[in-house]
Each structure stands twice: as structure tokens, then as C-alpha cells.
PyMOL Python script that loads the backbone (N, CA, C, O; Angstrom):
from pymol import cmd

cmd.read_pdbstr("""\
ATOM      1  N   UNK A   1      26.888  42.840 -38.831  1.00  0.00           N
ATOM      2  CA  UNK A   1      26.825  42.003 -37.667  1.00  0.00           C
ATOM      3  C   UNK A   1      25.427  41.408 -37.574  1.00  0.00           C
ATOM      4  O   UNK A   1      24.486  42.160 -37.828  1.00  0.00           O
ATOM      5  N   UNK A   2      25.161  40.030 -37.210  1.00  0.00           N
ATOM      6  CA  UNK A   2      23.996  39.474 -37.111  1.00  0.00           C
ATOM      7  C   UNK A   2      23.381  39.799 -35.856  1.00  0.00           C
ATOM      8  O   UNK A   2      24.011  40.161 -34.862  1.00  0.00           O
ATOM      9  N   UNK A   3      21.656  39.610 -35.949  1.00  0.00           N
ATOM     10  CA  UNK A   3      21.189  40.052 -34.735  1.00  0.00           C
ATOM     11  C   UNK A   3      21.083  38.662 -33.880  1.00  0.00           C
ATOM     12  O   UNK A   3      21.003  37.461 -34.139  1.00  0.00           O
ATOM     13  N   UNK A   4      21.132  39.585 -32.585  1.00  0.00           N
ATOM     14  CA  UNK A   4      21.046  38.449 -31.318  1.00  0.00           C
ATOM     15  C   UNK A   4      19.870  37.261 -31.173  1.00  0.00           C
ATOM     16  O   UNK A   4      19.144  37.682 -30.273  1.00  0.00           O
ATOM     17  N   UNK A   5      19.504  36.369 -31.495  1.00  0.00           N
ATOM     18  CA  UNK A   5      18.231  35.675 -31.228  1.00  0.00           C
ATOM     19  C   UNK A   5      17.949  35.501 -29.669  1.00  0.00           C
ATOM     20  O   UNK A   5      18.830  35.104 -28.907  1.00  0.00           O
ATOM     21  N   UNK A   6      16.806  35.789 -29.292  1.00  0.00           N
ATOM     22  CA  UNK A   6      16.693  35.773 -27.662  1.00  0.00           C
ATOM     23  C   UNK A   6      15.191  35.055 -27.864  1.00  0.00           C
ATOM     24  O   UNK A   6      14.182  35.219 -28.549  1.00  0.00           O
ATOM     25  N   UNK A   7      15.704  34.141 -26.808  1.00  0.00           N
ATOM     26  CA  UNK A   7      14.189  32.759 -26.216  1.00  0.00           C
ATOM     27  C   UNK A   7      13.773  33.237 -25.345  1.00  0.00           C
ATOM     28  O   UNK A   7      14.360  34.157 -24.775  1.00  0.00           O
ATOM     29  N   UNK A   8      12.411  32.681 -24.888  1.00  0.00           N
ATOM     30  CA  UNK A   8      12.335  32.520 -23.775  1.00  0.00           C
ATOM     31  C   UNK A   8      12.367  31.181 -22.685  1.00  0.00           C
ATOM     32  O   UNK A   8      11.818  30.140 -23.045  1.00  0.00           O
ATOM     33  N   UNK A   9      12.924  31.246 -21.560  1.00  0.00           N
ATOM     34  CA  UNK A   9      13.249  29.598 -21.012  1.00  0.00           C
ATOM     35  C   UNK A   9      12.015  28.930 -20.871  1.00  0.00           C
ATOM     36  O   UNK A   9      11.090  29.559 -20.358  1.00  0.00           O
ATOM     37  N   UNK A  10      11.843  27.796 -21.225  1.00  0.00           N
ATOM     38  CA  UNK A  10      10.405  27.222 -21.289  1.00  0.00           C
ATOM     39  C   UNK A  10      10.286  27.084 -19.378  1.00  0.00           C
ATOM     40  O   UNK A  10      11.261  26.986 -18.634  1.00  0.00           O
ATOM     41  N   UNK A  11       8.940  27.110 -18.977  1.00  0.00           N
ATOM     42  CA  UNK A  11       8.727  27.375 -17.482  1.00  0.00           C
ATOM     43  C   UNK A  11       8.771  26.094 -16.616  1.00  0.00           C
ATOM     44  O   UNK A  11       7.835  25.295 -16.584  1.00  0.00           O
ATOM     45  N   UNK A  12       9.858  25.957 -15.954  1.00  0.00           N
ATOM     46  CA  UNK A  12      10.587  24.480 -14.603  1.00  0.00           C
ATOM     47  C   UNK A  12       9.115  24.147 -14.616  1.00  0.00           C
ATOM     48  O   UNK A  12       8.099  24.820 -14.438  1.00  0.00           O
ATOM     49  N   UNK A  13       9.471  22.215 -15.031  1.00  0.00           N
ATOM     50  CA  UNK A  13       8.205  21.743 -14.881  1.00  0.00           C
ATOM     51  C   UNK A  13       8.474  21.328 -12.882  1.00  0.00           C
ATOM     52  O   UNK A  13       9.473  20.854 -12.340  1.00  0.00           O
ATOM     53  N   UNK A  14       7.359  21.685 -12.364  1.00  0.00           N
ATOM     54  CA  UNK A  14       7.414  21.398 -10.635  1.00  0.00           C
ATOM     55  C   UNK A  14       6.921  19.466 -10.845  1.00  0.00           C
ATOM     56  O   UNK A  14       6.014  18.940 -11.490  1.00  0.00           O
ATOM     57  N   UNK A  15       7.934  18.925 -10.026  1.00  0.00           N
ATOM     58  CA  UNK A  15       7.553  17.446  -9.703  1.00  0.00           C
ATOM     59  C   UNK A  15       6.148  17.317  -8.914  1.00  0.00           C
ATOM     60  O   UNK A  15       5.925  18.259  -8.154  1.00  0.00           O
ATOM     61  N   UNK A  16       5.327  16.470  -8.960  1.00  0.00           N
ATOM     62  CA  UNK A  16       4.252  16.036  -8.785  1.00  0.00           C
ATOM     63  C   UNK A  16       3.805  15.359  -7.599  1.00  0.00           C
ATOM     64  O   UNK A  16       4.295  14.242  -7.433  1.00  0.00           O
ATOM     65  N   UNK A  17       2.879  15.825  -6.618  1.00  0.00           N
ATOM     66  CA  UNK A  17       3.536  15.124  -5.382  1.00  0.00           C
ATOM     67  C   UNK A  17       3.074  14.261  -5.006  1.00  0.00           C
ATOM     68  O   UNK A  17       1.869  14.017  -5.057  1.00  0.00           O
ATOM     69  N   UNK A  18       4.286  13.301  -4.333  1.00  0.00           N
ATOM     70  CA  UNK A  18       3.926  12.029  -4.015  1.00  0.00           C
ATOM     71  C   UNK A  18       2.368  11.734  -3.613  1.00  0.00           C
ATOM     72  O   UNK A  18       1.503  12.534  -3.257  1.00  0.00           O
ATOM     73  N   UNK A  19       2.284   9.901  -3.843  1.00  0.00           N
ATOM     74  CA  UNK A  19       0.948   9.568  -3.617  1.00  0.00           C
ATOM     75  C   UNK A  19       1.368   8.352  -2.486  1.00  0.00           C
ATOM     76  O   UNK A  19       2.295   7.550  -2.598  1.00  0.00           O
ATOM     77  N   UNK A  20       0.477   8.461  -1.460  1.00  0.00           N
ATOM     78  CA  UNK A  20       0.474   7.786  -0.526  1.00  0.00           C
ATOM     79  C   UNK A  20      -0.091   6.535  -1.148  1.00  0.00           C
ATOM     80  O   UNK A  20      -1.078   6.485  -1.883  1.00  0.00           O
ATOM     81  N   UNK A  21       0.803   5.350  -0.685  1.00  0.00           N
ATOM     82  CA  UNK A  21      -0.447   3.851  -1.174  1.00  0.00           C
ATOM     83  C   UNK A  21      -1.498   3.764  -0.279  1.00  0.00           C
ATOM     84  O   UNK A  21      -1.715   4.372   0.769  1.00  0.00           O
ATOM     85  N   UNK A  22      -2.255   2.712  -1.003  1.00  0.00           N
ATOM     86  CA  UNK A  22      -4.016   3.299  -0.188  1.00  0.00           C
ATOM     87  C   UNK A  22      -3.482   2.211   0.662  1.00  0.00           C
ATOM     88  O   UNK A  22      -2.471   1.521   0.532  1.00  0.00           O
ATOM     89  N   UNK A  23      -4.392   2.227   1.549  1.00  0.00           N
ATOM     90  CA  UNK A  23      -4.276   1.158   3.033  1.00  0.00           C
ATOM     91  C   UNK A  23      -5.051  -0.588   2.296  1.00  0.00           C
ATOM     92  O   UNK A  23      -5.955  -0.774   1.481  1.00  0.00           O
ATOM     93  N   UNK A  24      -4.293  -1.417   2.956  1.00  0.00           N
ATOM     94  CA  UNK A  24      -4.762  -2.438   2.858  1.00  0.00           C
ATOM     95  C   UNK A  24      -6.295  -2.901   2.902  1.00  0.00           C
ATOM     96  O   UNK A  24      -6.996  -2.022   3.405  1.00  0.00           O
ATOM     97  N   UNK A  25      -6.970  -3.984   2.533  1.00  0.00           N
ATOM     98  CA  UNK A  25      -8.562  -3.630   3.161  1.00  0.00           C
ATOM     99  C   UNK A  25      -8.493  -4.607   4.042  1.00  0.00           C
ATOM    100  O   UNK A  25      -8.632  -4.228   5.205  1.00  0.00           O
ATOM    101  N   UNK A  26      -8.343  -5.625   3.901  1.00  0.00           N
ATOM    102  CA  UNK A  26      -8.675  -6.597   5.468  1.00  0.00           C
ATOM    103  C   UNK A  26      -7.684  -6.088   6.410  1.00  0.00           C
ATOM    104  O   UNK A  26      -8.180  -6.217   7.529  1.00  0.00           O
ATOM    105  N   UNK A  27      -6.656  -5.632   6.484  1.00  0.00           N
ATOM    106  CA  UNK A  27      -6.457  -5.865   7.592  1.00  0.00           C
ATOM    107  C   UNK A  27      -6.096  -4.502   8.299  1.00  0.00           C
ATOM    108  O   UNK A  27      -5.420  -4.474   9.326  1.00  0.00           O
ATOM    109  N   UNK A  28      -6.727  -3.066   7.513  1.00  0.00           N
ATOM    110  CA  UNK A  28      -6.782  -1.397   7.425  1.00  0.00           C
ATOM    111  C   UNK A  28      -5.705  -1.017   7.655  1.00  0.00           C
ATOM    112  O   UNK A  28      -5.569  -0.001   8.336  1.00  0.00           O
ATOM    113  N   UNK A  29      -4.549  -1.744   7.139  1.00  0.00           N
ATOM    114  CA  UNK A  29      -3.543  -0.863   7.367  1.00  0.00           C
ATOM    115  C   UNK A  29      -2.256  -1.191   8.157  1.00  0.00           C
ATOM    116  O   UNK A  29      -1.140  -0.720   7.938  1.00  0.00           O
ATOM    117  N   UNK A  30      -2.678  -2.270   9.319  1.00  0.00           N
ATOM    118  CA  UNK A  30      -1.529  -2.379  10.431  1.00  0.00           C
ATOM    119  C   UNK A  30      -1.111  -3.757   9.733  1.00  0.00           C
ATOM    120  O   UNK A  30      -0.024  -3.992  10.261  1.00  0.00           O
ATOM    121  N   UNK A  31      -1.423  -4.984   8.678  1.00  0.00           N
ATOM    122  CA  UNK A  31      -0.399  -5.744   8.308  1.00  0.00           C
ATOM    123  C   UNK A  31      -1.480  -7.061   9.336  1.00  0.00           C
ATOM    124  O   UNK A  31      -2.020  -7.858   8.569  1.00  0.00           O
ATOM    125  N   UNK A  32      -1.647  -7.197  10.116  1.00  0.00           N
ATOM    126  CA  UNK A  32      -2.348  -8.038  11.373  1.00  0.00           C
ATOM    127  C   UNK A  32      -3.559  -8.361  10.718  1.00  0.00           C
ATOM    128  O   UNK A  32      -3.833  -7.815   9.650  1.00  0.00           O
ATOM    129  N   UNK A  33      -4.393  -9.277  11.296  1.00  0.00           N
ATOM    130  CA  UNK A  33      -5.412 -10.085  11.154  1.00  0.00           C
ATOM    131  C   UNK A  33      -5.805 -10.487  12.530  1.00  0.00           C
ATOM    132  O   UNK A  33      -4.822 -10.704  13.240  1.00  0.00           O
ATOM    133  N   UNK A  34      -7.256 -10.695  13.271  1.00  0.00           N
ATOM    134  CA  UNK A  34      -7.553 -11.930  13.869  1.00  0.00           C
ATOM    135  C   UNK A  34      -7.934 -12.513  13.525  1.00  0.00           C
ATOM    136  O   UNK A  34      -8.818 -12.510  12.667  1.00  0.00           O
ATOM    137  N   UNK A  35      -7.174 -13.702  14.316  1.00  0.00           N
ATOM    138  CA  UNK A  35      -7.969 -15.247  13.637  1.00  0.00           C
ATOM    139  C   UNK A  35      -8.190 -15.640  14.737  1.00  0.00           C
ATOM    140  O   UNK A  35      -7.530 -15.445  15.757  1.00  0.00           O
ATOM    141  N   UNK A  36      -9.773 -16.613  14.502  1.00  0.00           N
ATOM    142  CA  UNK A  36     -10.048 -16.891  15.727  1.00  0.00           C
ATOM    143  C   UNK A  36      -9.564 -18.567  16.252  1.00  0.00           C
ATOM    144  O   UNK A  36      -9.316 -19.494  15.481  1.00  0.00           O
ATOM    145  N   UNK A  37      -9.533 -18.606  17.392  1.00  0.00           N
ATOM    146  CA  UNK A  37      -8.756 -19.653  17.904  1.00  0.00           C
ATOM    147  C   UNK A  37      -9.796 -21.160  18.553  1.00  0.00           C
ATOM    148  O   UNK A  37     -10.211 -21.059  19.708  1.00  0.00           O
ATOM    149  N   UNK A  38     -10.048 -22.104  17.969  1.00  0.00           N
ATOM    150  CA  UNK A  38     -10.743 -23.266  18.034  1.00  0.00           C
ATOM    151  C   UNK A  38     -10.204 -24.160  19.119  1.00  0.00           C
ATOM    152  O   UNK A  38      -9.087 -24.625  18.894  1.00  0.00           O
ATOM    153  N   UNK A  39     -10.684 -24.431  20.055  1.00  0.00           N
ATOM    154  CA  UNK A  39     -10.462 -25.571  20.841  1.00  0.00           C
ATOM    155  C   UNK A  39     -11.772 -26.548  21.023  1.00  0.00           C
ATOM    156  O   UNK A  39     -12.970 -26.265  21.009  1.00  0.00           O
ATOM    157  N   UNK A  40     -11.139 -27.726  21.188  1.00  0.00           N
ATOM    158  CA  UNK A  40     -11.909 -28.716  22.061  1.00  0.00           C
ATOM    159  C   UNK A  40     -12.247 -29.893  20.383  1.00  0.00           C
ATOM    160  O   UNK A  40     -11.971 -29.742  19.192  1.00  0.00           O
ATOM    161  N   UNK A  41     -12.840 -30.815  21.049  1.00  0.00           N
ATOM    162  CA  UNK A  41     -13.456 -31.909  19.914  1.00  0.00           C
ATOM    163  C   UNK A  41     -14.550 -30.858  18.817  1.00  0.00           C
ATOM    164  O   UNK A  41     -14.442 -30.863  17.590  1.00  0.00           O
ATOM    165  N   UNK A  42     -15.495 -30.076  19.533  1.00  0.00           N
ATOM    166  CA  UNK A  42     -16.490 -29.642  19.295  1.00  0.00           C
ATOM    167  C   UNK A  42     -16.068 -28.622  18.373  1.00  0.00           C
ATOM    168  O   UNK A  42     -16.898 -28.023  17.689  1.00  0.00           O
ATOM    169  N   UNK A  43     -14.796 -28.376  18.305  1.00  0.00           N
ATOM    170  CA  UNK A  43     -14.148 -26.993  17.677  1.00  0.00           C
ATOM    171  C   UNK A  43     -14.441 -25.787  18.375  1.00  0.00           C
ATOM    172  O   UNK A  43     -14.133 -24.786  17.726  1.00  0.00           O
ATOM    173  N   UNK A  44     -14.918 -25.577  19.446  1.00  0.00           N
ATOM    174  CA  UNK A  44     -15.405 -23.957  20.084  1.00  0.00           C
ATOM    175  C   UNK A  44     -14.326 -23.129  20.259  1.00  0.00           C
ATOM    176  O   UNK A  44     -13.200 -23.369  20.695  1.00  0.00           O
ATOM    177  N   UNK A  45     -14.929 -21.920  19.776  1.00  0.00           N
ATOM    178  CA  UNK A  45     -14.046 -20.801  19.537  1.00  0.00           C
ATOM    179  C   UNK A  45     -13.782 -20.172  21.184  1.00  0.00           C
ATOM    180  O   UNK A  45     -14.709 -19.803  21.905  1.00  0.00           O
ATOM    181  N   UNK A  46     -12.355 -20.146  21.571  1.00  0.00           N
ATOM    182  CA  UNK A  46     -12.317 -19.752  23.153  1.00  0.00           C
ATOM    183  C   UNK A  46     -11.455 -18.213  22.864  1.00  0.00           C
ATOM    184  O   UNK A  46     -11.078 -17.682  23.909  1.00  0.00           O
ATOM    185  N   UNK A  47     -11.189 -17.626  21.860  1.00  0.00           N
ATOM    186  CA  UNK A  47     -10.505 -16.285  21.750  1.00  0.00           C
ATOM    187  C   UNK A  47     -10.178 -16.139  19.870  1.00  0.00           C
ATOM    188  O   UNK A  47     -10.486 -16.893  18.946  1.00  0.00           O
ATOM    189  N   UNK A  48      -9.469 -14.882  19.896  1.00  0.00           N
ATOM    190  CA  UNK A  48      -8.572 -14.467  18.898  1.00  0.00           C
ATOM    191  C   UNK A  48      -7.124 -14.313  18.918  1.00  0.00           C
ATOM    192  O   UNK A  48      -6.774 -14.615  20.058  1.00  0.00           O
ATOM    193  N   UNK A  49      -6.370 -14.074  18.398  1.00  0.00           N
ATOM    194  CA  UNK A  49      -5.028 -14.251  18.110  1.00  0.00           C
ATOM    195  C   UNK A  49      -4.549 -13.614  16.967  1.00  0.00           C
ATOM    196  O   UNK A  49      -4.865 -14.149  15.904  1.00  0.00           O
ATOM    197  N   UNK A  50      -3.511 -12.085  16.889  1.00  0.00           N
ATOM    198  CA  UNK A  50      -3.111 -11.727  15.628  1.00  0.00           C
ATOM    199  C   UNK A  50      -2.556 -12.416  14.569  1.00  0.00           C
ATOM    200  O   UNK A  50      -1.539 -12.974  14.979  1.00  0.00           O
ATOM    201  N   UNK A  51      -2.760 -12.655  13.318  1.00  0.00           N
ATOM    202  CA  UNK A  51      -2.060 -12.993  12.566  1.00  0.00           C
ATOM    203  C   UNK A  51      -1.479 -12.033  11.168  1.00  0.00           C
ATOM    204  O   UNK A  51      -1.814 -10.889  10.860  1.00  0.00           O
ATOM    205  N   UNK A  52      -0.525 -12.929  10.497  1.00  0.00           N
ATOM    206  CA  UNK A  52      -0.690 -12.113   9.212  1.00  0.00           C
ATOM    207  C   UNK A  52      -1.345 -12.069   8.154  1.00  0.00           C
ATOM    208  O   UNK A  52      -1.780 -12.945   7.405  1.00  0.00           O
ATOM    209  N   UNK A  53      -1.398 -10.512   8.151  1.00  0.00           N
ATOM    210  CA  UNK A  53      -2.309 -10.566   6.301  1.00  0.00           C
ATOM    211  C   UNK A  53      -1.804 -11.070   5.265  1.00  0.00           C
ATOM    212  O   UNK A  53      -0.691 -10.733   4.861  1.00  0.00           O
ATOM    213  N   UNK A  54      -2.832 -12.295   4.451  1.00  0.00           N
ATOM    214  CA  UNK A  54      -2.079 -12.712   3.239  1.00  0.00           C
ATOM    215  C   UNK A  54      -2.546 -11.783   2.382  1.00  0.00           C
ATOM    216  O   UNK A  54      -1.977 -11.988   1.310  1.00  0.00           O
ATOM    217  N   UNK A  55      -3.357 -10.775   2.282  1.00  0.00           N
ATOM    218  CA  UNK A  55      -3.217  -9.965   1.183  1.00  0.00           C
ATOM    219  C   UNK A  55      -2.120  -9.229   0.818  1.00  0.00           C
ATOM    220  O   UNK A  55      -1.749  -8.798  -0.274  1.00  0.00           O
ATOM    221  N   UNK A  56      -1.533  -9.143   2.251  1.00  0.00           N
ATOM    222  CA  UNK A  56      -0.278  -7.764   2.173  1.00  0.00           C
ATOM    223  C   UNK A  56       0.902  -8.160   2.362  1.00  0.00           C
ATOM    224  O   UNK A  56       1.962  -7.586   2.115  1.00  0.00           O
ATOM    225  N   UNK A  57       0.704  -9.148   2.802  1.00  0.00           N
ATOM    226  CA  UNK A  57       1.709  -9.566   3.894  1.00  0.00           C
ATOM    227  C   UNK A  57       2.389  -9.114   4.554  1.00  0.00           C
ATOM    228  O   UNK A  57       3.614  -9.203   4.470  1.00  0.00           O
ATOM    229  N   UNK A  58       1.637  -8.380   5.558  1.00  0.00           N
ATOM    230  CA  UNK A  58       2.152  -7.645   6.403  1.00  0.00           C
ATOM    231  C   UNK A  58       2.692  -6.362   6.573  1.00  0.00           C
ATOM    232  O   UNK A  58       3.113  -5.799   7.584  1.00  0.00           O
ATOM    233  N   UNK A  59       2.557  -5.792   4.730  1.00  0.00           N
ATOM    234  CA  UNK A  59       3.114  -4.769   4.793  1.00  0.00           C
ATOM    235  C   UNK A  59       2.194  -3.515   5.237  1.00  0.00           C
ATOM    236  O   UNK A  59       2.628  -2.499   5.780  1.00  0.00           O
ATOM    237  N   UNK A  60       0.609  -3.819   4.851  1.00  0.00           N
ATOM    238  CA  UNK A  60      -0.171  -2.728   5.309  1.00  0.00           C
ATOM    239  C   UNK A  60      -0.535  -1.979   3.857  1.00  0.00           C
ATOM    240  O   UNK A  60      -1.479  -1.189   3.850  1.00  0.00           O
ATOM    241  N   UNK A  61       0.069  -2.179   2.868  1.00  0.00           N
ATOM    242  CA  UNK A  61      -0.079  -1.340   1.770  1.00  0.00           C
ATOM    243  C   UNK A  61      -0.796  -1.887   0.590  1.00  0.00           C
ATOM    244  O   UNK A  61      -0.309  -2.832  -0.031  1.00  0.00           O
ATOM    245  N   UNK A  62      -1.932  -1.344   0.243  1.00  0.00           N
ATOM    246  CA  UNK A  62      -2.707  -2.400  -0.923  1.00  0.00           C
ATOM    247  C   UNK A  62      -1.741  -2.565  -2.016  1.00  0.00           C
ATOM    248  O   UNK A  62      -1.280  -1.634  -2.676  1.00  0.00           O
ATOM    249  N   UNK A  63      -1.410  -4.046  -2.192  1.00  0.00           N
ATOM    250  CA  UNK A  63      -1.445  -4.627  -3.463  1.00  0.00           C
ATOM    251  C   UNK A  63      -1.462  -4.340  -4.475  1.00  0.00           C
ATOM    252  O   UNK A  63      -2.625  -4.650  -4.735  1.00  0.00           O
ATOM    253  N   UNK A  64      -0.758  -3.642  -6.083  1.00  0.00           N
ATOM    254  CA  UNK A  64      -1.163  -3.270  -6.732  1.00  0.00           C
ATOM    255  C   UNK A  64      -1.153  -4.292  -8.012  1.00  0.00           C
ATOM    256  O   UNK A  64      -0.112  -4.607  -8.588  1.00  0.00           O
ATOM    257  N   UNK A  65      -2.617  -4.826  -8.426  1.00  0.00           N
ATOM    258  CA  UNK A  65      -2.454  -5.873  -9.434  1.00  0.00           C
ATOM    259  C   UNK A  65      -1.526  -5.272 -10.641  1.00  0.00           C
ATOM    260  O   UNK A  65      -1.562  -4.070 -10.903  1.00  0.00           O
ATOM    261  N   UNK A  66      -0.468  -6.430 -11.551  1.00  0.00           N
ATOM    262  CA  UNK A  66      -0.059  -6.131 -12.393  1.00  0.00           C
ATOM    263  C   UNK A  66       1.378  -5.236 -12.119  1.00  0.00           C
ATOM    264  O   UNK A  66       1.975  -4.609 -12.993  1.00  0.00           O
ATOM    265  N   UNK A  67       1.676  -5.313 -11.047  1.00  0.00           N
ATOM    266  CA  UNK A  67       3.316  -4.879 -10.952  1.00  0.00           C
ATOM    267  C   UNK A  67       4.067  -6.014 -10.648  1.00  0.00           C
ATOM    268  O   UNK A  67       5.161  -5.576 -10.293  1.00  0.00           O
ATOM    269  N   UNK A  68       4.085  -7.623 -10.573  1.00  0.00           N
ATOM    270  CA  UNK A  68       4.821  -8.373 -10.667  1.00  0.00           C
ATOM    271  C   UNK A  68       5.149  -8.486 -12.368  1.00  0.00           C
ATOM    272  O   UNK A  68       4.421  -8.370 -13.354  1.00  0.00           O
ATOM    273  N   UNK A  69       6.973  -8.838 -12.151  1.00  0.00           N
ATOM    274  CA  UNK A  69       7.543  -9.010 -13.562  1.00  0.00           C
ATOM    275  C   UNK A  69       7.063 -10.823 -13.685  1.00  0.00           C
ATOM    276  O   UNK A  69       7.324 -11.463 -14.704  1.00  0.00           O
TER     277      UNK A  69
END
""", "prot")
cmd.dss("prot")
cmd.show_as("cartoon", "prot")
cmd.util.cbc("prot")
cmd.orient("prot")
């Protein structure tokens, strides 16, 4: 009778844990911008006003160069 060959189970690789995306930089995170708001001939600035981030657009999450197909 042949002998039994016995392994040992190679050791469960554990998944790796998630990575948070880093925060946007202009606009830290919330997607928003102010922009400031111009009136008159003279152009004078009379306030701000949220807008959106074109870095993120809005999503809040930096950009990562080189993941468009």
C-alpha cells in the first residue's frame, strides 16, 4: 500500500484594507468653490457665491491622473 502524502494548506491570504481617496485640494473635500461675485462698471467685488469644483467636479475626491481609457 502506498504512503499517504500530507501538505500543508498554504496560509488565507487576508484582503488588504481599503484606501480612502485623498480629499480634493481646492475645494478640501466638499465638491464647492467660492467665487467671488463682481458688480458694477468698475467690476467691484460685493460678495461670494458657491460654485463647482472643476477639478473634481463636485465629487470631493482627488483626481487620479491616468485612469481615463
Amino acid at each position: 500500500m502506498a504512503t499517504k502524502r500530507t501538505t500543508t494548506k498554504p496560509p488565507t491570504a487576508t484582503a488588504p484594507a481599503p484606501v480612502e481617496p485623498a480629499t480634493c485640494q481646492p475645494c478640501g473635500g466638499t465638491g464647492n468653490v467660492a467665487i467671488t461675485v463682481r458688480v458694477g462698471r468698475k467690476r467691484r467685488s460685493v460678495g461670494q457665491q458657491d460654485g463647482l469644483c472643476l477639478n473634481c467636479l463636485g465629487e470631493g475626491t482627488d483626481p487620479s491622473p491616468g485612469t481615463d481609457a
